[in-house]
N, C-alpha and C positions, 0 to 999 in steps of 0.2 A: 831673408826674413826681415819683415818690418818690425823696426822696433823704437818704441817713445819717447824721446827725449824729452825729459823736463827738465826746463832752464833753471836755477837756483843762484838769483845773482843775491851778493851782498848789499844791502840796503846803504848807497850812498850817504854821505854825510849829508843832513838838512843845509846846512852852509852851504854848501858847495851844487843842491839844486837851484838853492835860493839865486845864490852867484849867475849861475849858467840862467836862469829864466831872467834875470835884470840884462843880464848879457843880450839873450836872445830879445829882447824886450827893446831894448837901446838901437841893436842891430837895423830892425827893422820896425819904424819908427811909426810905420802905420799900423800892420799886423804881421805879427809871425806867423809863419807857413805850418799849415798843418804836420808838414814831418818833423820839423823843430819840437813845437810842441807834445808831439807823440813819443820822440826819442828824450824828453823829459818827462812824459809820465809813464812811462819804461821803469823808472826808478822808484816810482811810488810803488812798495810793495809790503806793507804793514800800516797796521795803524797809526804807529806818531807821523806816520809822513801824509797822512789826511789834508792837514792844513795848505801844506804843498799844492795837491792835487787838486783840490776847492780852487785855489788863485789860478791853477791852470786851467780847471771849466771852465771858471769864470771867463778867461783871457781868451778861451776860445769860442766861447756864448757871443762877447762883446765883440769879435772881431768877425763874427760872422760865419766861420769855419764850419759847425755844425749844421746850416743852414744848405750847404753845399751838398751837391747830391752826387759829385764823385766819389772815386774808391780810398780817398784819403781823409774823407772824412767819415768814410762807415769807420777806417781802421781808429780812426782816434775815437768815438763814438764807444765802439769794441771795447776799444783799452779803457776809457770810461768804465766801462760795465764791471772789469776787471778790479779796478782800481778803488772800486767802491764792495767790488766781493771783498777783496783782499783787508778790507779796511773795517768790513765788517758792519757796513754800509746797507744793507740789503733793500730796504724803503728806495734811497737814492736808486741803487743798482736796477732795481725794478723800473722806475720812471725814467730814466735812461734809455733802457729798455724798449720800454712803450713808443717810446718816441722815434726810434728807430724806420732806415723809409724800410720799403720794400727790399728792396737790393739789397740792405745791410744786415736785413733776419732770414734772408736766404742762405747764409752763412751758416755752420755751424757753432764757427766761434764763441758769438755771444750766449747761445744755449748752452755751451759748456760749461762756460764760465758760470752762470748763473746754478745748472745744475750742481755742479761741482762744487761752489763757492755753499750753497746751501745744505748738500751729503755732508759735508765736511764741520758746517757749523752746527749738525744737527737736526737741522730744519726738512726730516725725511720727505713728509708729507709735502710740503713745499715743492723738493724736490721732484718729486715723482708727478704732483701737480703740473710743473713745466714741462717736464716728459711730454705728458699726454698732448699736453698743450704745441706741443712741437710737431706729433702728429697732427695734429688738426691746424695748425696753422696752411696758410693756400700757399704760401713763399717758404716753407722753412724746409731743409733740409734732409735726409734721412740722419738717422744715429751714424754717428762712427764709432770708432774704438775708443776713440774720449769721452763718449757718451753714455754708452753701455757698461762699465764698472762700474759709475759711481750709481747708476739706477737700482744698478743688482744690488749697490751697497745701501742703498735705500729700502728695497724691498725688504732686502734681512732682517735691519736694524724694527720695521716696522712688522715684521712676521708675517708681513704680505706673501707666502709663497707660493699661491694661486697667479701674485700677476708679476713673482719672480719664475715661474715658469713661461707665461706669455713671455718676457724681457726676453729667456733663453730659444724660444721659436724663432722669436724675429733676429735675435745674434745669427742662429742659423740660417734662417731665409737670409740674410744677409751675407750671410760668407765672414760671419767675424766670431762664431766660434771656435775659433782655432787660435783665434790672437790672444795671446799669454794674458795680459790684463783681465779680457774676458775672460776666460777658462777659469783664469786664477778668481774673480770675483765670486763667478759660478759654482765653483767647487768650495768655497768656505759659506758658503749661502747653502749648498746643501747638507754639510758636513755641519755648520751649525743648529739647523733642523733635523739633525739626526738622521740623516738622508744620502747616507755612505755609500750607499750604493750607485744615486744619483751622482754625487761627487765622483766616485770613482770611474764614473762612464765618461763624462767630461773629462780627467784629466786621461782618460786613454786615449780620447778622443785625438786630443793635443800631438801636433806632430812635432813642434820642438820644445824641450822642456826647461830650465833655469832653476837655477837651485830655491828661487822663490816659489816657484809652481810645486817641486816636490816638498818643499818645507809646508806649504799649506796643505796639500794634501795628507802627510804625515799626521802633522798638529790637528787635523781634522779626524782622524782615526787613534789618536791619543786622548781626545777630549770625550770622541765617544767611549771608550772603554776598549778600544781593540788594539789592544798593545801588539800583540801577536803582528796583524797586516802591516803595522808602522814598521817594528822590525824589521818584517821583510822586504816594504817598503826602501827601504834605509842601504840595505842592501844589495835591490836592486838601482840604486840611486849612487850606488860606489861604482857598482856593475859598470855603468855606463859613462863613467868618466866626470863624472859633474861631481867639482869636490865641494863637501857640507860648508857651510859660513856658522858665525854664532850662534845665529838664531834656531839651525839644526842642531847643535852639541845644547846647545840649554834647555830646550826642547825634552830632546833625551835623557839627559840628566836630570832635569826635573821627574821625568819616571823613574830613574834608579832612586830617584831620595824617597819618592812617596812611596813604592817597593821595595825600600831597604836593600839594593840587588849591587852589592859593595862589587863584584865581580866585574858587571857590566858599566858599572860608574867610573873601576880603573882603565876600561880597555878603551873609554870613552875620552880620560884625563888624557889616555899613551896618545887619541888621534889629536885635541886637540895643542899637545907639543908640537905634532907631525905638523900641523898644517897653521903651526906659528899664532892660534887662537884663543892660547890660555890668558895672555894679558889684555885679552877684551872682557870689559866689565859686565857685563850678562853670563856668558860661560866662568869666568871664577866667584860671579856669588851663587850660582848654582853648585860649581863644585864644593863651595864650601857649607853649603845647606845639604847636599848629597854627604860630605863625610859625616857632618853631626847627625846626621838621621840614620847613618851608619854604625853610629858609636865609635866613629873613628877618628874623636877632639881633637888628638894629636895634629892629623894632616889637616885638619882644616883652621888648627892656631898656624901651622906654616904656612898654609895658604893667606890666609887674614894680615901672619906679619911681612908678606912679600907684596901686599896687594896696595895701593892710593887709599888715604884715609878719607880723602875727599867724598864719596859716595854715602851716601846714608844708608844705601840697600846694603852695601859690605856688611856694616854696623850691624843693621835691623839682620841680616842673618847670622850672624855670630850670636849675637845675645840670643835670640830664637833657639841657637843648635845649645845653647849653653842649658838655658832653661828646661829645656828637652830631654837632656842629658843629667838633670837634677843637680848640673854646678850652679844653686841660684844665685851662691856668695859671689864668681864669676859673671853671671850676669848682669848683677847690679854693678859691681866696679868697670863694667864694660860701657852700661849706662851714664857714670860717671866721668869717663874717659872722654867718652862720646861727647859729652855739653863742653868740658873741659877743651877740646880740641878746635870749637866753635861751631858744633852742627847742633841745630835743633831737636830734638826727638817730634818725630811723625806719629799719624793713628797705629800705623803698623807699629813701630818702638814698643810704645805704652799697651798695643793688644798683646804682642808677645810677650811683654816682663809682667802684666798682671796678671797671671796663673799661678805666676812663680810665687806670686806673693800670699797666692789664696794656699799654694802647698803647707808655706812658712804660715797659715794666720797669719798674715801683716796685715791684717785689719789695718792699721793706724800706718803704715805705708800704701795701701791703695786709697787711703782717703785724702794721703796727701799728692797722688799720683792725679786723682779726679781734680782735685784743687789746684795741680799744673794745668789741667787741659781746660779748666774756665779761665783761670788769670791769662791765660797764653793764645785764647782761640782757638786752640785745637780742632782739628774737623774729625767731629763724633761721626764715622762712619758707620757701618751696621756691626763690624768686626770691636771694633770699640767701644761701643756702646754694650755689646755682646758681655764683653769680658767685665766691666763695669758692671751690669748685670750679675753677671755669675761669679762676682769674688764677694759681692753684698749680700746673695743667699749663698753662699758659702758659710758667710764668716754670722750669719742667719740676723743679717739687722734688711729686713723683709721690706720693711716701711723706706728705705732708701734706692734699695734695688725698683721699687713701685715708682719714687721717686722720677728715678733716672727713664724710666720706659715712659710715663706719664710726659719728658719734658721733649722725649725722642718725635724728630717732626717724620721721619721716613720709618717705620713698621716693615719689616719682612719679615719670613721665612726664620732667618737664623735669629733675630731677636725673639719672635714669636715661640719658638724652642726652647730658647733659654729660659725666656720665663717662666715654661713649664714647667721647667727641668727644677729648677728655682723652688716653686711652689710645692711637688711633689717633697721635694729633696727636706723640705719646711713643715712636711705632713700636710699641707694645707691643699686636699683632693681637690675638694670643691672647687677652690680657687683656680686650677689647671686647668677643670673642665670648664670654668665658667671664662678663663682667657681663651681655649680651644676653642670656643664661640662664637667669641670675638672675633678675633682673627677671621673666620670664615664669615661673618658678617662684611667683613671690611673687604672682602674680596682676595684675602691671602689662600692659595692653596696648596694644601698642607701634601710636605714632602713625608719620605721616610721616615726621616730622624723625628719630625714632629708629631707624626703618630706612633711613632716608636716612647716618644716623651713621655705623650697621653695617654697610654693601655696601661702606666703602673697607677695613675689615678684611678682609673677603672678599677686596677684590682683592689685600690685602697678601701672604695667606696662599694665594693662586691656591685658596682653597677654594670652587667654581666649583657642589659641587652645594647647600653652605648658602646661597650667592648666589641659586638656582634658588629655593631655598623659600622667601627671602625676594623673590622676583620673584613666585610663585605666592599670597603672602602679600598684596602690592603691588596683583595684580590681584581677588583677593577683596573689599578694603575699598574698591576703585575710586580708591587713591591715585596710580597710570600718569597722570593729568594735571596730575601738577605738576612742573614745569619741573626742581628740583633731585634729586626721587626718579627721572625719568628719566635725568637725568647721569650719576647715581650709578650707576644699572642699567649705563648704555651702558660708564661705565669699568671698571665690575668683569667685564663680557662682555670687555674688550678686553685687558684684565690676563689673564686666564685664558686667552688664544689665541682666544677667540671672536670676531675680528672680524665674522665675518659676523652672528652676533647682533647686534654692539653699535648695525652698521648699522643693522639691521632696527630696531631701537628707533627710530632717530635718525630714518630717515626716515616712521616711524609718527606723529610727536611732531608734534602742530598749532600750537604754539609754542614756535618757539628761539630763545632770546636769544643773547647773543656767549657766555655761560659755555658753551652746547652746542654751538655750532661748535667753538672750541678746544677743547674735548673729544675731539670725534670725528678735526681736522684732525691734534692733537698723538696721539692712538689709530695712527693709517695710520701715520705720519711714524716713531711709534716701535716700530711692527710690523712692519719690512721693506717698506712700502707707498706709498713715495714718489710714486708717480704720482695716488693714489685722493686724497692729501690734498692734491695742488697743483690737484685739479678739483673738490676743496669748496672750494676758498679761492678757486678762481673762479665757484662758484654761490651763496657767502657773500658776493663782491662784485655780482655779477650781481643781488641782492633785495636789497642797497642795505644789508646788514648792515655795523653802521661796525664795524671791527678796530681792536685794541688792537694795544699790544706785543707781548702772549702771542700772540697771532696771527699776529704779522710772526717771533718767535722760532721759534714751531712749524714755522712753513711753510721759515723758513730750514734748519731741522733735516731738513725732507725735501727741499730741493734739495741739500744737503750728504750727502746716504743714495743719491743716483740717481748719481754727482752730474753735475750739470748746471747749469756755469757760466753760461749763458746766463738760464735762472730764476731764478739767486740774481741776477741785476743789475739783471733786470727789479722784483726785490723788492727794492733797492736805491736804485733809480729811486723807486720810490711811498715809502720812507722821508725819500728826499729831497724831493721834491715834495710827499708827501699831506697831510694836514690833522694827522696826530699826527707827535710828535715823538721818534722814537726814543731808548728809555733803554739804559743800559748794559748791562739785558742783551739786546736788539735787539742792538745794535753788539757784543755777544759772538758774538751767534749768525751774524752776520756773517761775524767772523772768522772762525768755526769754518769755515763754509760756502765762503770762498774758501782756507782751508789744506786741507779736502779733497779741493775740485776741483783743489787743484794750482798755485796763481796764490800764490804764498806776497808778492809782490809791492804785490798788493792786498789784502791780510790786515795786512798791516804797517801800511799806509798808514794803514787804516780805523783799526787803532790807535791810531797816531801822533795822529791828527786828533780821537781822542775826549776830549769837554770833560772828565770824569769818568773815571776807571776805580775797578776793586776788584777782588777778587780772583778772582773769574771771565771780568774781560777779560785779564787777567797769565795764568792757567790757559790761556786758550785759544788766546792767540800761542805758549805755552808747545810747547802739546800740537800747534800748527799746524806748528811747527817739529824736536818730535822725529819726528813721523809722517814725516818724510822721512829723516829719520837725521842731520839738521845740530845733533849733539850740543855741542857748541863754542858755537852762537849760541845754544840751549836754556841753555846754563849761564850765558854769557853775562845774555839776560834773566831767571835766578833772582836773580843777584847786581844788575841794575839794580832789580828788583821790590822787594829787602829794602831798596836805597837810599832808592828814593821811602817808606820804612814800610809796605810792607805785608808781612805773616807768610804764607808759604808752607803748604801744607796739604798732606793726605795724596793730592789731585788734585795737585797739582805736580809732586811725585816720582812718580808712578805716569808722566806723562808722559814725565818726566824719564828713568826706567830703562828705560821703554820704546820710550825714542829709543836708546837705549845697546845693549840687545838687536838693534834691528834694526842699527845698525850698527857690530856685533860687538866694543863695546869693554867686556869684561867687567869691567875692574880699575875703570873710572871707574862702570860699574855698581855696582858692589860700595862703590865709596866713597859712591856719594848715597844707598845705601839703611843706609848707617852715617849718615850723619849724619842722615838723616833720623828713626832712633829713639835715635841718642844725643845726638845735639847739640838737635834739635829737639821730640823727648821725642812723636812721633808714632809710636802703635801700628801696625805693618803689618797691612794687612788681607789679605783673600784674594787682590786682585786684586796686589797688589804682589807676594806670594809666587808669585804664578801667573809675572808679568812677571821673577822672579828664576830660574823652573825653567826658562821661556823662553829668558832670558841663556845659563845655562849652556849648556842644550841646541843654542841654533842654533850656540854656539861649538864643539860636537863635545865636552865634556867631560859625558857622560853621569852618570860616577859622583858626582861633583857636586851634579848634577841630583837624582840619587838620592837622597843622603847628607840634603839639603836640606829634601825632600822628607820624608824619617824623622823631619827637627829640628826638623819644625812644632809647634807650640805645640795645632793644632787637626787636626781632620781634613780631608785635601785633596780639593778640589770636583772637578766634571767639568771645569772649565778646567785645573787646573793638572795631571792627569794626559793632556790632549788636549794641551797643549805638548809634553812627552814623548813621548806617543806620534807626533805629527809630526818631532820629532828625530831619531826611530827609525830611522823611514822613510827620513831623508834617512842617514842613517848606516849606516842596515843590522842596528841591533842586532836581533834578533829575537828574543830572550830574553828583554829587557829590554822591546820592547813589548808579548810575551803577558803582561807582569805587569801594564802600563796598562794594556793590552786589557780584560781582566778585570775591573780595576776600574771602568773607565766602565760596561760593559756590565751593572755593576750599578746603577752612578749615573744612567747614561740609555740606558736598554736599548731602545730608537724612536729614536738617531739614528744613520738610515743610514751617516752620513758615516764614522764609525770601523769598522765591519764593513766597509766598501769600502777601508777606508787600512791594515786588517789585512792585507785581502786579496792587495794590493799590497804589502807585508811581505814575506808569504809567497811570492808570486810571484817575484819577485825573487832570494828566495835560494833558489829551486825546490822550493820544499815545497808541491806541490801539494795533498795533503793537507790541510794547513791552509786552502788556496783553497776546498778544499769543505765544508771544517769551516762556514767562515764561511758561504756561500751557504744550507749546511742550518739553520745558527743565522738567519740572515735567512729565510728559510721556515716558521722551526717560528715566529718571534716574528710572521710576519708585518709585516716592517720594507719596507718600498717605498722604493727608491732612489730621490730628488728628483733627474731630470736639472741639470746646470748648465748657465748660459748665461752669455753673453757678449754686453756691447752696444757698440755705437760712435755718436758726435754728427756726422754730417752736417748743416752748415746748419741747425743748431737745429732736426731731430729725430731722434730716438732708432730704431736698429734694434736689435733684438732676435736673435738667432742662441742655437741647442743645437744639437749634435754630430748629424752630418748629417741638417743639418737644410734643407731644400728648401722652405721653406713660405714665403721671402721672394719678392716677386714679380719681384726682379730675379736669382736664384738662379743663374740659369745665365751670365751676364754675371762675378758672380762667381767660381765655380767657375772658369770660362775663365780670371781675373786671375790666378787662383790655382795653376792651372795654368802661366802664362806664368811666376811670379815662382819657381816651383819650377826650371822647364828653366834660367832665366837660375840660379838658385844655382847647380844642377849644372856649368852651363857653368862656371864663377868657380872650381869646386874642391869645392864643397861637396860633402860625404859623408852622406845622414842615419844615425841612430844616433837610435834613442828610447829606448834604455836608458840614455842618460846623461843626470844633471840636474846642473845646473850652479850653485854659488853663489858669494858674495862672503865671501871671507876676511878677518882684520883684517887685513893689510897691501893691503885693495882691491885683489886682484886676482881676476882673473876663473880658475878652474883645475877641470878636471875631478874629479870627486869621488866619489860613489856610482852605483853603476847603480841603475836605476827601473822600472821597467814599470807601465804604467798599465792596469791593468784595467777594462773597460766591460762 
């Protein structure tokens, strides 16, 4: 077997060329012989030795040497060419080149050099330029085996694989497919275009192999995702007697750490003791990046304190496994160690220990970490810049993280993400979709993870048909089978009223982890859908999927939407007993779930009993307790809530006057929404102004309501002019709800329910007219009346009942009760009257009020 030797001599001391050329200089007093000179620029082989190599052209320009058309001056010519690759020369090297006779670019040499010298600097195009140019020359050579790798490595680097497949015809016509170099070029040239298959033909091809040849091809089926063939790859590569070097055991190990597969990372450690390869510095920082990803800190502080401190990579993976592993106190004295010891921190350092800082809020340690990497020159790579990014909207100072991307000169993929992710994370939708944009303006195209970013803006923004193109985007690049881009899809269907989509997704997906159950479970629960999401949360336990909290939370949320006491205790039950240990906020969603269904009783208790609270279990006894109108015990637990220290929020008081509205005490209403923006310096939002037009409103003080209403700060939504208009009704103003009328019916012009409560307005104070106004406005818009229903809990199930409605199988049983319980009214006294509706006044009494009529 032919195999390449490349020479690797030590760069001579400049002294000691200098000496030897005065020598040979002195020697021969007219001119030195072209091999003198040659076996002197032999030595030139980097760049400070340029200057050397200059006074040696020079010497042999003036002496005539290169004029000469033997074979000792192509070779010095040659080494010229060389001498000026090496040196980084490339302008010179060229014109050298050029000048070259006939006989001397018959050679292959100088086209290697040239080729090679420019693969290597980069200079693809170049490269592959001379290629061609080698073919069309009348004197130049065919390719060898020196020729043909660094072309292939050309091709790659340029993603030419149209004329890296030409390159691999002509290896073949040539008979140098088979030469390790080649093969091995060929195969990571295919294997990097995801072209495994191609690669694999090649290296079968190969009749002898070198633990280089199976290491690329491994690496080449690791990178694509096919762990499995590497495997067995690996295997069959022991099979045959060729034992693995570093580059294989890191290789591998690098996949035990990113597959956590502690098993395979030991029997990995056992070979390389076997074959005396663990004190090579690639194989022990992977082992020690494979323990910490393990959870296994222990072995990899022994690894770490057995290992050269000299390496920065050591460092940078320990601190990395430390942060990983949430020791962040560990990681920063590791950091501190590390300057301490005299190594500089790297991009890598400062990307891995800013997370840690964004875990802790160290706001004011990542600003002084940024503040090392300007004084210091740091090189803001994309990973750096990343993290810098994403610890500024973390810690939400938005205007600095813009900063830092504005000052970024390279843009990719993983910055383009984060700042998504950034904006989103910031509430600021807009802002995501209008960088998603960008990016694709500027020719970035957008991976998984960055449309995975973008679909929560989407659902922020209910903009449901950018959602579509990025689903139709989704199913082009065949990215639908990863677990978190389908999430993404199923919440932003679900946000937008698409359940039925979100479904279809959900049950298309061949693998769901727990993050896609609570997706879909928490989807139903908060779509009016309380029944669809208590029968995934029993086909989520039925296939053995373990539930979190978010999942005991969710499902609590849709027994408290139905509600149905009897499923929230059964999910009570498995809190108590199951294998996880419910957090506080489980035992909020608890509470919530027994102060809806009515049991204010056992909402207290769950309370009273929890090891923990914050201020979402204080909110939610809060709100369990205005929902009934027990304004008294509501205030009550505000004032115990500030006792124990904790600060009351804009959820508090929204409950707070909410309880107050419904039971009609407008003056103590009116004081908690003062102190809530004067004493408490809390902005009212929409829902509290809605909760205050409410107050007014059920109290019968319209103009109020009105006035209030005018003295918004902002423009009023469909809720707080649907308060109003329900006040109307009950009061009779009808003047006063064509002017809410109106307004809704511009803010949500599809819901039935206000054309139907106008309707009954009008009806009432006998403007029949206006009854047909609305019916033609529902006709012309196209608006379909959603019958209502009404259900009742027999023995833990649920009946369902709409307005006569006969479709229960016991229907006529009832009707007959229904019947009976009417004669015995009449008998007692009773008079019906459906024009009268009836409410509770603040002095709680019961007193007839406005007439009604209900329109069907």
């Amino acid at each position: 077997m032919r195999r390449r030797v490349l020479l690797r001599l030590r760069p001579p001391a400049r002294r000691c060329l200098c000496a030897a050329l005065s020598t040979a200089a002195s020697t021969t007093a007219a001119a030195p012989s072209a091999y003198r000179l040659l076996a002197l620029l032999r030595g030139c082989v980097a760049p400070p030795h340029l200057p050397l190599g200059l006074r040696i052209h020079a010497r042999a320009v003036t002496s005539g040497l290169l004029a000469a058309a033997d074979g000792p001056a192509a070779a010095l010519q040659t080494r010229l060419i060389g001498m000026y690759v090496l040196a980084r020369r490339f302008r010179d090297a060229v014109a050298v080149f050029s000048s070259l006779p006939r006989a001397a670019a018959a050679s292959a040499l100088p086209w290697n050099w040239l080729i090679r010298g420019l693969t290597m600097a980069g200079h693809h195009r170049f490269a592959v330029l001379f290629y061609v140019k080698m073919w069309a020359h009348p004197s130049a050579p065919r390719p060898d085996g020196h020729t043909l790798p660094y072309v292939v490595k050309s091709c790659a680097a340029l993603g030419a694989l149209a004329l890296g497949r030409l390159v691999h015809r002509t290896a073949r016509a040539l008979g140098l497919d088979r030469d390790m170099y080649v093969g091995s070029a060929l195969i990571k040239m295919y294997a990097d275009a995801g072209l495994l298959g191609g690669a694999r033909e090649v290296f079968d091809g190969m009749a002898e192999r070198d633990c280089v040849l199976w290491n690329v091809m491994m690496d080449g089926y690791v990178k694509g995702g096919d762990v499995a063939s590497a495997v067995g790859l690996f295997g069959a590569m022991r099979a045959s007697r060729c034992d693995p070097n570093f580059a294989t055991l890191a290789c591998f190990l690098s996949v035990c750490a990113t597959e956590t597969d502690l098993l395979s990372g030991l029997q990995l450690h056992t070979l390389a003791v076997k074959y005396g390869l663990e004190p090579e510095v690639a194989v022990a920082n992977t082992l020690v990046s494979m323990y910490a990803k393990c959870q296994c800190l222990d072995d990899a502080w022994r690894l770490f304190d057995l290992m050269p401190r000299d390496d920065l990579v050591t460092w940078n993976g320990m601190i990395s496994g430390c942060v990983q592993n949430g020791l962040v106190d560990d990681a920063l004295r590791l950091f501190c160690d590390m300057q301490k010891s005299g190594l500089q921190p790297d991009s890598v350092t400062l990307a891995s220990l800013l997370p840690a800082l964004t875990d802790l809020n160290g706001f004011k340690q990542g600003k002084e970490i940024h503040g090392y990497i300007v004084r210091n020159c740091v090189h803001l790579d994309v990973f750096l810049v990343s993290a810098l990014v994403d610890i500024y909207f973390k810690c939400r100072d938005v205007r600095m993280a813009q900063n830092v991307f504005d000052a970024t000169k390279t843009i990719d993929v993983v910055i383009g993400s984060t700042m998504i992710s950034g904006y989103v994370l910031n509430g600021m939708s807009e802002a995501a979709v209008k960088m998603f944009r960008y990016l694709l303006e500027v020719g970035i195209k957008p991976n998984a993870v960055m449309v995975a970013s973008t679909l929560p803006a989407c659902a922020c923004m209910a903009a449901m048909k950018l959602g579509q193109e990025l689903h139709g985007y989704v199913l082009k690049n065949a990215y639908e089978g990863r677990c978190y881009v389908e999430s993404a899809l199923m919440d932003m269907y679900a946000k937008c009223g698409r359940l039925d989509l979100s479904h279809y997704i959900f049950s298309k997906m061949s693998a769901k982890d727990e993050v896609t159950w609570n997706s879909m479970i928490s989807s139903f629960a908060q779509n009016g859908e309380p029944e669809e999401a208590l029968e995934l949360f029993r086909q989520m336990s039925m296939e053995g999927v373990k539930y979190s909290n978010v999942t005991i939370s969710s499902i609590l949320s849709a027994c408290a939407g139905l509600p149905a006491i009897y499923y929230g205790k059964e999910i009570h039950g498995i809190i108590i007993k199951g294998p996880i240990r419910a957090d506080v906020f489980a035992e909020s969603a608890l509470i919530d779930m027994y102060g809806k269904c009515g049991n204010l009783e056992l909402a207290f208790r769950v309370f009273e009993f929890m090891p923990e609270k914050n201020e979402v279990s204080w909110n939610s006894i809060i709100s369990a307790y205005g929902a009934h109108g027990l304004v008294e015990e509501s205030v009550s637990l505000l004032c115990r809530m500030q006792e124990e220290g904790f600060n009351a929020d804009h959820v508090t008081f929204l409950a707070l006057i909410s309880a107050c509205a419904h039971a009609g005490q407008v003056q103590e209403g009116l004081r908690l929404f003062k102190c809530m923006t004067e004493e408490y310096q809390i902005a009212p939002r929409v829902e509290h102004l809605a909760c205050m037009v409410d107050l007014y409103s059920r109290a019968g003080k319209l103009d109020k309501a009105m006035q209030f209403i005018a003295d918004m700060p902002f423009k009023p939504d469909a809720g707080i002019w649907g308060a109003l208009l329900h006040a109307c009704r009950v009061h009779r103003d009808v003047e006063l709800a064509e002017i809410a009328s109106q307004e809704l019916f511009k803010l949500d012009p599809h819901n039935s329910g206000y054309y139907v409560l106008m309707s009954n307005i009008n009806a009432v104070a006998g403007r029949w007219d206006g009854v047909s106004k609305m019916r033609r406005l529902m006709k012309d818009k196209k608006v379909q009346k959603i019958p209502g229903y009404s259900w009742v809990d027999v023995n833990n199930t649920s009946h369902l009942f709409v307005a006569a409605d006969k479709s229960h199988p016991d229907s006529e049983d009832i009707y007959m009760s229904l019947k009976s319980l009417l004669l015995e009214l009449k008998h007692e006294g009773y008079v019906p009257r459906p024009d009268i509706c009836y409410t509770t006044q603040p002095d709680n009494t019961t007193q007839k009020w406005r007439v009604d009529l209900l329109v069907h």
